[in-house]
Biopython code that builds the backbone (N, CA, C, O; Angstrom):
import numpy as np
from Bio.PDB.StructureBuilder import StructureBuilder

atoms = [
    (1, "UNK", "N", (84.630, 85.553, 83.920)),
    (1, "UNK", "CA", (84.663, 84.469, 84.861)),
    (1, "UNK", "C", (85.355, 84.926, 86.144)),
    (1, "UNK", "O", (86.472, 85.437, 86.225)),
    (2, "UNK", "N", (84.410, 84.628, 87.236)),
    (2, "UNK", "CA", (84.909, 85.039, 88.625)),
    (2, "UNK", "C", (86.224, 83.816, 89.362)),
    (2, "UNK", "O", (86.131, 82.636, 89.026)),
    (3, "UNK", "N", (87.232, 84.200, 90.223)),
    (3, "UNK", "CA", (87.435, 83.052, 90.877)),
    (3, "UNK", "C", (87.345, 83.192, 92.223)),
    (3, "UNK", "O", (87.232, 84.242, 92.854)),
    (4, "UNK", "N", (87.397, 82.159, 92.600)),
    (4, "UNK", "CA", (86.779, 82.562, 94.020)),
    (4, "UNK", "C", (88.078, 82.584, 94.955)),
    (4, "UNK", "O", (88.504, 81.443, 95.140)),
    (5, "UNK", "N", (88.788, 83.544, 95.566)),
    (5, "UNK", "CA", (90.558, 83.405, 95.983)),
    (5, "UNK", "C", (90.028, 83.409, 97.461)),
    (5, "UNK", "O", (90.684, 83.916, 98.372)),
    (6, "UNK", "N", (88.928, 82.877, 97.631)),
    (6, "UNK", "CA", (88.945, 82.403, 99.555)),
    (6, "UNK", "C", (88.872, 81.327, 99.305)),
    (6, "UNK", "O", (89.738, 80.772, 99.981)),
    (7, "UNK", "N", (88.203, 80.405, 98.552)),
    (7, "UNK", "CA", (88.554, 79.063, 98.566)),
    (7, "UNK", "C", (89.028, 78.700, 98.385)),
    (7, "UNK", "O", (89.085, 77.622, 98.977)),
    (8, "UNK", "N", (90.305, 79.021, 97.128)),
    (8, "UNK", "CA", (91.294, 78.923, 97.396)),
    (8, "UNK", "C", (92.416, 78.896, 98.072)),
    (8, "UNK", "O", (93.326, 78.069, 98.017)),
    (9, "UNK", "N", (92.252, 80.339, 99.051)),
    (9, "UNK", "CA", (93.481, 80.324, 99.975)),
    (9, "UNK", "C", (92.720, 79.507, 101.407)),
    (9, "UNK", "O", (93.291, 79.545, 102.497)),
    (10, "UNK", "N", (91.739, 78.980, 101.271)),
    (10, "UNK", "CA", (91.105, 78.402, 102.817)),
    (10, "UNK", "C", (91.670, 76.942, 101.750)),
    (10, "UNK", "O", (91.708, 76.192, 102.726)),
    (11, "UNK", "N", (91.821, 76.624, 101.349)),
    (11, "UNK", "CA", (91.980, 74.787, 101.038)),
    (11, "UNK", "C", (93.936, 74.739, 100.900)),
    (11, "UNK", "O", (94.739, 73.817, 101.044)),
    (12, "UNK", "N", (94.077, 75.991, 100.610)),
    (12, "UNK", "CA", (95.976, 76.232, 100.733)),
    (12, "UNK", "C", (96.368, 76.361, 102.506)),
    (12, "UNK", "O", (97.285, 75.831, 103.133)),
    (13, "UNK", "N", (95.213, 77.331, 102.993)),
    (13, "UNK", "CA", (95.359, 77.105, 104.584)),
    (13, "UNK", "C", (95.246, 75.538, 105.230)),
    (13, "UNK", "O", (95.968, 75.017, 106.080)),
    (14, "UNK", "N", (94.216, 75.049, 104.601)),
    (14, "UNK", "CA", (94.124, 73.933, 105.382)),
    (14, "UNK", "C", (94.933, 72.671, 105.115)),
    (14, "UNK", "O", (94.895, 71.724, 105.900)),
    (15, "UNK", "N", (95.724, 72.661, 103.915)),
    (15, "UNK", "CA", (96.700, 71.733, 103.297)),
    (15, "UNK", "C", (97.939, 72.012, 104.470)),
    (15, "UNK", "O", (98.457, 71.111, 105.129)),
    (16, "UNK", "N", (98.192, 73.078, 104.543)),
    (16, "UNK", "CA", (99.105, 73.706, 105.276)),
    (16, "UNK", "C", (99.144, 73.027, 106.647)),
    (16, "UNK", "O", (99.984, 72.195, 106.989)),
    (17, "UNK", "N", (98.011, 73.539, 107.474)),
    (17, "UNK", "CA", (97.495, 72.743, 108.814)),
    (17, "UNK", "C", (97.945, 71.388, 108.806)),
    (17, "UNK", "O", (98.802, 70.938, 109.566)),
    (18, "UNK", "N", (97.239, 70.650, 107.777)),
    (18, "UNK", "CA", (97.502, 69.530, 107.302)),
    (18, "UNK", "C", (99.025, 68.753, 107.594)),
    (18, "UNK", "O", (99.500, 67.849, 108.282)),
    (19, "UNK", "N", (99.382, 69.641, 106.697)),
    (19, "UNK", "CA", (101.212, 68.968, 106.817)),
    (19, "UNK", "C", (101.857, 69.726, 108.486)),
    (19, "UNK", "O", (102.886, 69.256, 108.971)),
    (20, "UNK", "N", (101.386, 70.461, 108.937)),
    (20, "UNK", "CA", (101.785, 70.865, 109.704)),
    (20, "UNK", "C", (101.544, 70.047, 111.119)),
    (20, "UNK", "O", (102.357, 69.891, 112.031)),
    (21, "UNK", "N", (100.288, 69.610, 111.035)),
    (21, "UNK", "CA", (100.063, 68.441, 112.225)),
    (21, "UNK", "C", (101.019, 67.080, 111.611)),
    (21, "UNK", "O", (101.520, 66.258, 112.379)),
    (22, "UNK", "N", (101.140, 67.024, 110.380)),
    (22, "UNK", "CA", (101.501, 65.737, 109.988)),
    (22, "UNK", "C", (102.863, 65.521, 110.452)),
    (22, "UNK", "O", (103.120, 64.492, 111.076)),
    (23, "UNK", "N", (103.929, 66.548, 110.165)),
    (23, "UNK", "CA", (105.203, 66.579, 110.696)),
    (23, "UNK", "C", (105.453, 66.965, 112.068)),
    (23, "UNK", "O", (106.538, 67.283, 112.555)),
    (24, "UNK", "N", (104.199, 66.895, 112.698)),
    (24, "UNK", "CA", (104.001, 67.022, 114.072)),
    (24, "UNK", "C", (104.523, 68.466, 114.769)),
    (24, "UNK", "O", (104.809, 68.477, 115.967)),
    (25, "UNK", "N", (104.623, 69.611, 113.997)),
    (25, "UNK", "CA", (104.669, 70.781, 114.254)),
    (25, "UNK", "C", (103.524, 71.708, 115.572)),
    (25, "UNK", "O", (103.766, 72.552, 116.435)),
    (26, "UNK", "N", (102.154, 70.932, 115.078)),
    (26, "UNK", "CA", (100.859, 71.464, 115.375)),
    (26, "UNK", "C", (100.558, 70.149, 116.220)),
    (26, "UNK", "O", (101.271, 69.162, 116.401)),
    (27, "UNK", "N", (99.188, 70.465, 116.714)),
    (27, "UNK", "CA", (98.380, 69.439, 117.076)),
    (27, "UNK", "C", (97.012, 69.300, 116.292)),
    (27, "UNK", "O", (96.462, 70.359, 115.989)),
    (28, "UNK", "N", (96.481, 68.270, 115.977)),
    (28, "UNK", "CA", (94.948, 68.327, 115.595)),
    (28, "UNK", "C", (94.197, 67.030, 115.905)),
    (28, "UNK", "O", (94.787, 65.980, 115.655)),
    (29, "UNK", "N", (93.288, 66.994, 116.284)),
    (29, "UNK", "CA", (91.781, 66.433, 116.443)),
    (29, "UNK", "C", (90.605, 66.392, 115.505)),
    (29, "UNK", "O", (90.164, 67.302, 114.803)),
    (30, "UNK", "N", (90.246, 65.332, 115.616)),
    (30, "UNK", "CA", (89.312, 65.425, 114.790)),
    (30, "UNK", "C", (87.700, 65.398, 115.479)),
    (30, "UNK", "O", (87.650, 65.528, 116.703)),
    (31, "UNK", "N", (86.783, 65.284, 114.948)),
    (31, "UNK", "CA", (85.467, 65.003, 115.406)),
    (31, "UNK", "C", (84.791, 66.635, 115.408)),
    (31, "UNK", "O", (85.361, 67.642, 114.988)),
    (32, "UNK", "N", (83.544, 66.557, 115.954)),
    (32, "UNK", "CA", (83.067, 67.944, 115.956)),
    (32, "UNK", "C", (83.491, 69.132, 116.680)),
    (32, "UNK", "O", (83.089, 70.284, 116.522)),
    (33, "UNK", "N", (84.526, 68.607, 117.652)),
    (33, "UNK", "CA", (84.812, 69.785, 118.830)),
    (33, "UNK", "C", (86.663, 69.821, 118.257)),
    (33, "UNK", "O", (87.599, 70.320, 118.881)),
    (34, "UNK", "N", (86.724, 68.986, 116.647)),
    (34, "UNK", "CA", (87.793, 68.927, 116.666)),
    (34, "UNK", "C", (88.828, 70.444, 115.930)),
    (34, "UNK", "O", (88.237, 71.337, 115.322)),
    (35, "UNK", "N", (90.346, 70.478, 116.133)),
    (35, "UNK", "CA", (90.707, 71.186, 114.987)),
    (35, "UNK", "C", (92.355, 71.153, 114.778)),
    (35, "UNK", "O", (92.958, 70.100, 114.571)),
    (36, "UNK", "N", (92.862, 72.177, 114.843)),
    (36, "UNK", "CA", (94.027, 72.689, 114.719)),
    (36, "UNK", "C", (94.376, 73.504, 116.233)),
    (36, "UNK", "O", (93.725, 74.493, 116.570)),
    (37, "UNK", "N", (95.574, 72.895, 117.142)),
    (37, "UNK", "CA", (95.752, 73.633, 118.327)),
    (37, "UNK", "C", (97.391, 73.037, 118.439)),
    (37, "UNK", "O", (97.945, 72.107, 117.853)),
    (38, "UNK", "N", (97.963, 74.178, 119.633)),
    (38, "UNK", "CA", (99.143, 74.004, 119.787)),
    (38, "UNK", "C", (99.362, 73.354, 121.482)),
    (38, "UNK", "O", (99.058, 73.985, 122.494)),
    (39, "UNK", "N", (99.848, 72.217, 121.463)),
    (39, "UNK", "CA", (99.951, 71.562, 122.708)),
    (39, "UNK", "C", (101.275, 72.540, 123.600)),
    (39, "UNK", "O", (101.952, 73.464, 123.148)),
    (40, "UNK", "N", (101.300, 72.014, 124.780)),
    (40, "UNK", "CA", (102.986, 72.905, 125.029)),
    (40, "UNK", "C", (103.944, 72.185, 125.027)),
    (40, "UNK", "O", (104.841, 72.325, 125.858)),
    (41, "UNK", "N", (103.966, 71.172, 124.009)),
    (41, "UNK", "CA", (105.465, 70.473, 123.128)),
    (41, "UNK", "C", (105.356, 71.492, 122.320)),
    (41, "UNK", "O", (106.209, 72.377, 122.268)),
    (42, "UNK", "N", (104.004, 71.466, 121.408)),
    (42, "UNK", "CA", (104.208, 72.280, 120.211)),
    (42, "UNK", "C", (104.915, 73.802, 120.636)),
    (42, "UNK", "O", (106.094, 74.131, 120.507)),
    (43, "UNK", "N", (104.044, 74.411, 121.055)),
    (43, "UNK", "CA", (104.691, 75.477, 121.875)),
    (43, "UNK", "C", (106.122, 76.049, 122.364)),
    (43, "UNK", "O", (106.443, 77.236, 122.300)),
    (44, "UNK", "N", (107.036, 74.858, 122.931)),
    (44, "UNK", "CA", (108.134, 74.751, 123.035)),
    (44, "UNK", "C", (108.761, 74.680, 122.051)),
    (44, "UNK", "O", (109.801, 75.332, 121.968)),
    (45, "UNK", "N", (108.475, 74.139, 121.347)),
    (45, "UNK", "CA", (109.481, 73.719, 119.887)),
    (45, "UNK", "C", (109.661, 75.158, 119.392)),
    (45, "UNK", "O", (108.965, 76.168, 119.502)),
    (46, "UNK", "N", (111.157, 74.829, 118.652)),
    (46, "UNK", "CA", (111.748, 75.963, 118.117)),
    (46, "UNK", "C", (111.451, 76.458, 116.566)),
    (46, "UNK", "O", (111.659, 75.756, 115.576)),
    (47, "UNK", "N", (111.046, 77.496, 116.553)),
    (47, "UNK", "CA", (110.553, 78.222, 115.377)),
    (47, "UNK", "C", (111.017, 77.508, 114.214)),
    (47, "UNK", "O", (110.454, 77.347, 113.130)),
    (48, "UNK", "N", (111.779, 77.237, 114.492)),
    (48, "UNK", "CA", (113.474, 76.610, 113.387)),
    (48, "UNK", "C", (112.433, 75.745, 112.280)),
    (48, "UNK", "O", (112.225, 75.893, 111.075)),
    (49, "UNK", "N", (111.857, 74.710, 113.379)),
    (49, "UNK", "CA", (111.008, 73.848, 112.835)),
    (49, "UNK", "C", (110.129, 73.652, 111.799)),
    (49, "UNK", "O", (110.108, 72.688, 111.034)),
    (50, "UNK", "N", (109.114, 74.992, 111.810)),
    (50, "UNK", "CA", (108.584, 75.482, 111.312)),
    (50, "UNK", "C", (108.700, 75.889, 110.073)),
    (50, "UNK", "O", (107.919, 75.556, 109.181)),
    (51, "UNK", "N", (109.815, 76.742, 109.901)),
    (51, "UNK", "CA", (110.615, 77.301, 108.992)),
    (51, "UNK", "C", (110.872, 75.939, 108.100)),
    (51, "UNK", "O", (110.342, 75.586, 107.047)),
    (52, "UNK", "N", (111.911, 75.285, 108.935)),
    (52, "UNK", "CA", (112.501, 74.332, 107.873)),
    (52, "UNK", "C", (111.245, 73.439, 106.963)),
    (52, "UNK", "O", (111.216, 73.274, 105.744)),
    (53, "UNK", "N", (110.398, 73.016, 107.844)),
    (53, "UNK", "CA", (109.092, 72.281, 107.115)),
    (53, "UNK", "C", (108.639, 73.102, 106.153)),
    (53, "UNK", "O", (108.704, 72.820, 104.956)),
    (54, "UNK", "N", (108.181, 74.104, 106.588)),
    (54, "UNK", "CA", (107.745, 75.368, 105.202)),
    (54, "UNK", "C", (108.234, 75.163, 104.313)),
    (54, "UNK", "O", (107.849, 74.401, 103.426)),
    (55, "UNK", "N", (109.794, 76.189, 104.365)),
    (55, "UNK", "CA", (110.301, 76.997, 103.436)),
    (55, "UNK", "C", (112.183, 75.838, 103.227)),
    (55, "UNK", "O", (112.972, 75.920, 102.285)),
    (56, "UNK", "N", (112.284, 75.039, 104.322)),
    (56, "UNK", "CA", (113.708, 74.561, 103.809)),
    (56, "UNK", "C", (114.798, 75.158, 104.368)),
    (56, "UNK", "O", (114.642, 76.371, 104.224)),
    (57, "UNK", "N", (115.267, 75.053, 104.626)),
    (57, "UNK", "CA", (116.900, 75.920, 105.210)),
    (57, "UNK", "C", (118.378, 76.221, 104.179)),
    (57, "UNK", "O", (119.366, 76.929, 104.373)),
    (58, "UNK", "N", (118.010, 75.404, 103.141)),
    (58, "UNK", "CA", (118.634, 76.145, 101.690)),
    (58, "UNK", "C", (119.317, 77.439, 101.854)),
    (58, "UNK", "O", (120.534, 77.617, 101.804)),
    (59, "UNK", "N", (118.255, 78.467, 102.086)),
    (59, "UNK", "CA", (118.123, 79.544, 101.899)),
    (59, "UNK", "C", (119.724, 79.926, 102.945)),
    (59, "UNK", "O", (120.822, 80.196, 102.457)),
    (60, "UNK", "N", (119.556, 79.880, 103.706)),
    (60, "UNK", "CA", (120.652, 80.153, 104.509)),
    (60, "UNK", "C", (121.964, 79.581, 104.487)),
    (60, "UNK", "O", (122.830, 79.808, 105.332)),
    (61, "UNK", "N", (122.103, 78.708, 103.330)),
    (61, "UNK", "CA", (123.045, 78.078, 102.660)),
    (61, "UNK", "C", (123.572, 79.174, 101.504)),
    (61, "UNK", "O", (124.576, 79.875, 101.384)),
    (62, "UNK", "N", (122.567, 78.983, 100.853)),
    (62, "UNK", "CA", (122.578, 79.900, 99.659)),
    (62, "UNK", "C", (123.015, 81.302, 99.303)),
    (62, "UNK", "O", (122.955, 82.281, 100.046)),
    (63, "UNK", "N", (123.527, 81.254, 97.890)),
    (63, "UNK", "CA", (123.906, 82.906, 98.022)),
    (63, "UNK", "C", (122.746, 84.270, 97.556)),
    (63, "UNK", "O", (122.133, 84.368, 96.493)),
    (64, "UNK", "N", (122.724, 84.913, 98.360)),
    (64, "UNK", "CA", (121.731, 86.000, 98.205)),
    (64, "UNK", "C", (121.464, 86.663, 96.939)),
    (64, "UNK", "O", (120.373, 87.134, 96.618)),
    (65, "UNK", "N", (122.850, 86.675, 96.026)),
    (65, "UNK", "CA", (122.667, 86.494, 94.218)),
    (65, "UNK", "C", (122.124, 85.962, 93.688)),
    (65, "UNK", "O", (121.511, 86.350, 92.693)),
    (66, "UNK", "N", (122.136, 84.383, 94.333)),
    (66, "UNK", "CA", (122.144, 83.319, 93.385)),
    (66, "UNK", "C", (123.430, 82.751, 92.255)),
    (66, "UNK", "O", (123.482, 82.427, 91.068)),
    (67, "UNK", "N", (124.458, 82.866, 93.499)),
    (67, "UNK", "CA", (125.512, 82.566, 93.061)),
    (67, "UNK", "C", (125.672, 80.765, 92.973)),
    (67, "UNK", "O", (125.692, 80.267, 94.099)),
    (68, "UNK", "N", (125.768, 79.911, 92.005)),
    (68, "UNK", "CA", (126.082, 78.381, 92.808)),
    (68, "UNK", "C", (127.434, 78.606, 93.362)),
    (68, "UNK", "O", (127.778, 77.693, 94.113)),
    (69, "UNK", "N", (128.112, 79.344, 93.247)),
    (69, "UNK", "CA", (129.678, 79.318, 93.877)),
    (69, "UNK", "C", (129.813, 80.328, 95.311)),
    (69, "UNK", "O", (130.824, 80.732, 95.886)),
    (70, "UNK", "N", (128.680, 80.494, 95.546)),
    (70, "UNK", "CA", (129.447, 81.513, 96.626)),
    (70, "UNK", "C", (129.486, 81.119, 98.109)),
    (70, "UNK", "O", (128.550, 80.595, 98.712)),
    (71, "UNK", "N", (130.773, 81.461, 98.659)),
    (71, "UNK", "CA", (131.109, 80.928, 100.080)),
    (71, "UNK", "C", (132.313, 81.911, 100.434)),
    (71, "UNK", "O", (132.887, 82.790, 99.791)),
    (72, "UNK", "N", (132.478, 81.332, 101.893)),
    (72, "UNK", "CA", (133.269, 82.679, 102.460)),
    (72, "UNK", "C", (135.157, 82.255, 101.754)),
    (72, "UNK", "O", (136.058, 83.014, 102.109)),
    (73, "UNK", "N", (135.450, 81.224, 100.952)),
    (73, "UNK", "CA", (136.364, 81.529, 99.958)),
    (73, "UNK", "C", (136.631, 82.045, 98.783)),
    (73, "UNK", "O", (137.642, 82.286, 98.124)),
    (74, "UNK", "N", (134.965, 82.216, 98.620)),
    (74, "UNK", "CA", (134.616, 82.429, 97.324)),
    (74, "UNK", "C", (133.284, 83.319, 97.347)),
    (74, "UNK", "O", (132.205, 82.883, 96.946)),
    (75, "UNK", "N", (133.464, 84.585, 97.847)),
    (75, "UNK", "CA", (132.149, 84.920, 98.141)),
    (75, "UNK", "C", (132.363, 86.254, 96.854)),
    (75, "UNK", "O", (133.239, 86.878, 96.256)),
    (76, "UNK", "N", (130.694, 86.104, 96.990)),
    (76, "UNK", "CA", (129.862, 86.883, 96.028)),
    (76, "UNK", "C", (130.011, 88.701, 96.553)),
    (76, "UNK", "O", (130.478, 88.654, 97.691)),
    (77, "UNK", "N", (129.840, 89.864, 96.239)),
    (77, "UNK", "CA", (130.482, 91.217, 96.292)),
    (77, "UNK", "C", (129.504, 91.642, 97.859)),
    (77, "UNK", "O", (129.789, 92.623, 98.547)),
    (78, "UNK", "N", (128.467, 90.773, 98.153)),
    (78, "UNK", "CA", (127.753, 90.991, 99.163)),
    (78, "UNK", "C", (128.078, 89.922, 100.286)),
    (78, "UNK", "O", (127.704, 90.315, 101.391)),
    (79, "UNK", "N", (128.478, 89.087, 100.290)),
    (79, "UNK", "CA", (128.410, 87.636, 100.957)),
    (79, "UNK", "C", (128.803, 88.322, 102.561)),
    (79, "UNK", "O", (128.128, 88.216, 103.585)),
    (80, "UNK", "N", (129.881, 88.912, 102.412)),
    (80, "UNK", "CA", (129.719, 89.429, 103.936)),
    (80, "UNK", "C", (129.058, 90.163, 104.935)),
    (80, "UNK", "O", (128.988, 89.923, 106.140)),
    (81, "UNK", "N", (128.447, 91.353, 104.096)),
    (81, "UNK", "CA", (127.769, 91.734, 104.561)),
    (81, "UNK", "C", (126.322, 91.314, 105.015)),
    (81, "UNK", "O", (125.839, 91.773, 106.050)),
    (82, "UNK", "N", (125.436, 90.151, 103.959)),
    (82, "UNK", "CA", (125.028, 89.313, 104.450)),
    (82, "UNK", "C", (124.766, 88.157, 105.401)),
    (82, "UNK", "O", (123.702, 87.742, 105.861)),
    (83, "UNK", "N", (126.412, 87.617, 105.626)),
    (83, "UNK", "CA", (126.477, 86.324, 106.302)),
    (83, "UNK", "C", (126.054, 86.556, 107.746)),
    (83, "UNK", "O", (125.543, 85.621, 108.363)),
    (84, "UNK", "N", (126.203, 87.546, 108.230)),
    (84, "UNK", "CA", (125.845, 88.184, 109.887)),
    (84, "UNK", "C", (124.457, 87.416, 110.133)),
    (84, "UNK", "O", (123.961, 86.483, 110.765)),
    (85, "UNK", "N", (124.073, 88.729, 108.940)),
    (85, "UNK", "CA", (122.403, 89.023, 109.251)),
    (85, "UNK", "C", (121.712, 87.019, 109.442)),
    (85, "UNK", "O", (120.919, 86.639, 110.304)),
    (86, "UNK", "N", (122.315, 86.198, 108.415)),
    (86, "UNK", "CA", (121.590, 85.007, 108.184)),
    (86, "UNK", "C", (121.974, 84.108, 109.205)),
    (86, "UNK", "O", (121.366, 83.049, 109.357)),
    (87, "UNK", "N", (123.160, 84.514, 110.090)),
    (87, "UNK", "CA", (124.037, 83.595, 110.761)),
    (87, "UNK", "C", (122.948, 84.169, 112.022)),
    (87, "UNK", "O", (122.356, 83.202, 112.502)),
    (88, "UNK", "N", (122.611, 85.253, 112.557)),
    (88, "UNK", "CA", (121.594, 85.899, 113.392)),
    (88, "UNK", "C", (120.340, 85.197, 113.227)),
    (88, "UNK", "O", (119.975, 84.488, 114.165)),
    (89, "UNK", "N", (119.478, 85.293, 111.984)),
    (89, "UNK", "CA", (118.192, 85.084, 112.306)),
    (89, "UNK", "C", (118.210, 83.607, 112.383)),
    (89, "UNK", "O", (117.492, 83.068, 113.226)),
    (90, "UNK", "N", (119.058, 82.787, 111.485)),
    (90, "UNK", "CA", (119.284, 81.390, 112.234)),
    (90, "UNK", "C", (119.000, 80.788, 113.582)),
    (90, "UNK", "O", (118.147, 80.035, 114.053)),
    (91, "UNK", "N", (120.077, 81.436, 114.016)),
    (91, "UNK", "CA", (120.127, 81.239, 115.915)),
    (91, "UNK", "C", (119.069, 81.523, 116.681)),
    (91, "UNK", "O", (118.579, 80.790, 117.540)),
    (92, "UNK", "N", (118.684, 82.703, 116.331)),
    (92, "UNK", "CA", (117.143, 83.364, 116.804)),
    (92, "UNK", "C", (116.284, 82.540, 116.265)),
    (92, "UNK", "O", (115.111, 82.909, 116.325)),
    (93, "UNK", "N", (116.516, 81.463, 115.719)),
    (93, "UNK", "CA", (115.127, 80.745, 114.877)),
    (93, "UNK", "C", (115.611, 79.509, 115.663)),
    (93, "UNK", "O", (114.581, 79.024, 116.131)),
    (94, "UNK", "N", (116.561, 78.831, 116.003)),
    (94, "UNK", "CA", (116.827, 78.017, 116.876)),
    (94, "UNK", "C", (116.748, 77.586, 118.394)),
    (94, "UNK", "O", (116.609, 76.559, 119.058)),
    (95, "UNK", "N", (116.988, 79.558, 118.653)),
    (95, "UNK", "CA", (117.152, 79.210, 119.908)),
    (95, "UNK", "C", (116.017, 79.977, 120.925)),
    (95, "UNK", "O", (116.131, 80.202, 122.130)),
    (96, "UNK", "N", (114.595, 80.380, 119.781)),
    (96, "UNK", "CA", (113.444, 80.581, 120.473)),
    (96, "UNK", "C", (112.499, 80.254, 120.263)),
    (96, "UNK", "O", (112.099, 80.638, 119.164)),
    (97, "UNK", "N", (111.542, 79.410, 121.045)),
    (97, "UNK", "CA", (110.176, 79.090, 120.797)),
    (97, "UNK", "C", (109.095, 79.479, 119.955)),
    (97, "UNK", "O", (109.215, 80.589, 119.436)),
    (98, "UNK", "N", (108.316, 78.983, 119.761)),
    (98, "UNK", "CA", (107.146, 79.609, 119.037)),
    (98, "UNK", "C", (106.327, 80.543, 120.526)),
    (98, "UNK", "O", (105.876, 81.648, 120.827)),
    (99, "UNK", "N", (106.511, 79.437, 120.975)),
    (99, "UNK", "CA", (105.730, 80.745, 122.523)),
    (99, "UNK", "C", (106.848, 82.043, 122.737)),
    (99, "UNK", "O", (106.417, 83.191, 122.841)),
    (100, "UNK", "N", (108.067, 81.800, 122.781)),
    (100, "UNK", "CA", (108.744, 82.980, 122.857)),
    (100, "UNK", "C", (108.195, 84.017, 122.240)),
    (100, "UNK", "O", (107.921, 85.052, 122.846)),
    (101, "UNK", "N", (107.947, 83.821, 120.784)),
    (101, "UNK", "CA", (107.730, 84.521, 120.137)),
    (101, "UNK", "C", (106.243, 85.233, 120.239)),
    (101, "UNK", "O", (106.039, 86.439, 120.102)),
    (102, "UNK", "N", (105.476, 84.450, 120.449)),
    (102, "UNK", "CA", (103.806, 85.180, 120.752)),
    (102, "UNK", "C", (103.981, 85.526, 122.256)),
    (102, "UNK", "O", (103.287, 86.530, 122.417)),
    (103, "UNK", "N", (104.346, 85.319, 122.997)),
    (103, "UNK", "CA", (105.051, 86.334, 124.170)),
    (103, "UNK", "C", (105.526, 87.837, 123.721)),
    (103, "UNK", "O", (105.180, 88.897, 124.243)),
    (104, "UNK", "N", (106.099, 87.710, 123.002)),
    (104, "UNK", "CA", (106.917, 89.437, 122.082)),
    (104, "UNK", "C", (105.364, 89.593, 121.877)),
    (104, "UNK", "O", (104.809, 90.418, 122.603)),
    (105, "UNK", "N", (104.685, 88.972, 121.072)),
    (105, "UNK", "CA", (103.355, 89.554, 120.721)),
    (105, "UNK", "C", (102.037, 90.367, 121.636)),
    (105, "UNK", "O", (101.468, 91.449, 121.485)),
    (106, "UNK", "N", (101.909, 89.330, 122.556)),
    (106, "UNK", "CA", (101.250, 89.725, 123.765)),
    (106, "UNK", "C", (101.742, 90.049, 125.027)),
    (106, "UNK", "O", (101.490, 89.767, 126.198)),
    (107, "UNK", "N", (102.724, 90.906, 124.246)),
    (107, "UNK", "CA", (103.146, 92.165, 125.381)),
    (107, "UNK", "C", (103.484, 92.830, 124.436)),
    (107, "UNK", "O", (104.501, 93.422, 124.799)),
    (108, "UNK", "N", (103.252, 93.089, 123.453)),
    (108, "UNK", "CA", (103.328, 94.271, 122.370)),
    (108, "UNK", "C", (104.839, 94.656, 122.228)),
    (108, "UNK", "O", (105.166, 95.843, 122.206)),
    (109, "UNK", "N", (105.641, 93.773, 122.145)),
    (109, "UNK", "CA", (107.302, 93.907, 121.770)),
    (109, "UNK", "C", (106.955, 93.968, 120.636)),
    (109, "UNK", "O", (107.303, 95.074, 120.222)),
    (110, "UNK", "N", (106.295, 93.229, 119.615)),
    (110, "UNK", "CA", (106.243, 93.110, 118.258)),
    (110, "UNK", "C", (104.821, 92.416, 117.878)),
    (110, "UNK", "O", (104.205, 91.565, 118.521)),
    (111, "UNK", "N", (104.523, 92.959, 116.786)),
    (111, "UNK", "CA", (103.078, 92.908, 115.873)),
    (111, "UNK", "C", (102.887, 91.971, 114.545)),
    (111, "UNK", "O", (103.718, 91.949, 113.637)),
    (112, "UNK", "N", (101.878, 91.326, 114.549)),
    (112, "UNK", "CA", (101.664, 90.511, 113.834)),
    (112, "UNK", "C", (100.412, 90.829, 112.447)),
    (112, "UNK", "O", (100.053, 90.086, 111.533)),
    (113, "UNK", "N", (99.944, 92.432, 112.849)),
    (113, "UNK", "CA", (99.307, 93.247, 112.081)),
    (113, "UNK", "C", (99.369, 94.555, 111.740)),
    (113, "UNK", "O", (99.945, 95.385, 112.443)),
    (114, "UNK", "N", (98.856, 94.797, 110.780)),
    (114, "UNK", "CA", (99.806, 96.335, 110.083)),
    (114, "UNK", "C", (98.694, 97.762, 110.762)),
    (114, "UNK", "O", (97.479, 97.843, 110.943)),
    (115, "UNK", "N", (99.808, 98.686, 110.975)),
    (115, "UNK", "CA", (98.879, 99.906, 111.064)),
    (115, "UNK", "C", (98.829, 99.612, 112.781)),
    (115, "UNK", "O", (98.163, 100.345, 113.513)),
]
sb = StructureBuilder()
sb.init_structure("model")
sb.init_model(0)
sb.init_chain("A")
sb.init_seg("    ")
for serial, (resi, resn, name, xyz) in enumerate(atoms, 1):
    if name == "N":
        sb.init_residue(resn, " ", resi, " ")
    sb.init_atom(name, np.array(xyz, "f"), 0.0, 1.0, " ", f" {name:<3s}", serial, name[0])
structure = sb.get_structure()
């Protein structure tokens, strides 16, 4: 038995879209000329956004063990050396656009494909 993993990941893409216009991240339209586009609110808005709707901001709470106890009174054998890096991409996730970021792209600061 075959499965078919594009229709799958095209109905996981489009759920995605989905919640993503819904929490007003994206823009979308409907009708025949309709789809998925980024207005320049969307545009402006901070990556942060994104992230948090996805994936949650937990993570940057959390200890990189999976410690439930770990904090900077009580930190885990890594916690410091960690806390930088998360306290960094935070801010950088706060304090730059989604256009910022495809700017890095299309000027080839940074790549969004391998090779």
């Amino acid at each position: 038995m075959q499965i078919c993993l594009r229709g799958i990941l095209e109905k996981g893409l489009a759920k995605l879209l989905q919640d993503l216009a819904k929490w007003k991240v994206i823009t979308s339209a409907k009708g025949p000329n309709g789809g998925f586009y980024l207005t320049e609110k969307n545009k402006n808005a901070a990556l942060i956004n994104v992230v948090e709707k996805i994936d949650g901001l937990d993570k940057f709470d959390s200890c990189v063990l999976g410690l439930s106890e770990c904090n900077p009174n009580n930190p885990c054998p890594i916690h410091f050396s960690i806390a930088p890096f998360k306290d960094k991409l935070l801010a950088d996730l706060k304090n730059n656009s989604i256009k910022d970021y495809a700017i890095k792209v299309q000027n080839g600061e940074s790549f969004l494909t391998e090779g």
